[in-house]
N, C-alpha and C positions, 0 to 999 in steps of 0.2 A: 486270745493269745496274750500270756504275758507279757509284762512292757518292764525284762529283764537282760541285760547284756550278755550273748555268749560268751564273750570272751573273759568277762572279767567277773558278772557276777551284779553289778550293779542295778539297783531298782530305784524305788521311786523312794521318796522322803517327803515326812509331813512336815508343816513349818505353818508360817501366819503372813497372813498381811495385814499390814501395819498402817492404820490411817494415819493423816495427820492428828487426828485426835486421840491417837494411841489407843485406838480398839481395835482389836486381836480376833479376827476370825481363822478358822484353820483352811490350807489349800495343800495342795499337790505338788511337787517338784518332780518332774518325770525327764528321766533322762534322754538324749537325744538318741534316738536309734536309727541305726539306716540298714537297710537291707543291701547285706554283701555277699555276691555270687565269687568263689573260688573253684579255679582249676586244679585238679588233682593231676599230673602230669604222669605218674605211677599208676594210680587208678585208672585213669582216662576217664574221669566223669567230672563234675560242678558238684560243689556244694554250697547249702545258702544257710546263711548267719544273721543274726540281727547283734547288729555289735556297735556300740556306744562312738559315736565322732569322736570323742576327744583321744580316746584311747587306741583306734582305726587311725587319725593321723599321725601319733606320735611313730606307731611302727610304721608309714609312709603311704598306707592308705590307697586314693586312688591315684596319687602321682608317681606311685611307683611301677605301675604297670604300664602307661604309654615308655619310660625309658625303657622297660625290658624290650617292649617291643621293639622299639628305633634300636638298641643292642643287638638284637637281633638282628634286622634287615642288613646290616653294615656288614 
């Protein structure tokens, strides 16, 4: 499985780390991914994503589903 974000696209980046001694070997930057189950409300089915943290919370992520629900019950 690739270790690439549905939603946005993003993967992984090469880069170095850095001793103190200034010597440069190469590593992996991989982005954080979490696995997100969506309701299709029209469909009536789930769908599942792997879609990057930082970009899942900016659009409100998982704290936007317990208010829908507390909206709802009221």
């Amino acid at each position: 499985m690739s270790r690439i974000c549905e939603l946005t696209g993003k993967g992984r980046q090469i880069g170095h780390n850095v001793s103190h001694a200034n010597n440069k070997t190469k590593r992996v930057f991989l982005p954080n991914l979490q696995n997100v189950t969506l309701m299709s409300e029209g469909l009536d089915r789930s769908f599942k994503f792997r879609v990057s943290a930082g970009p899942w919370a900016a659009l409100g992520g998982a704290r936007r589903r317990p208010r829908q629900l507390a909206a709802q019950d009221v």
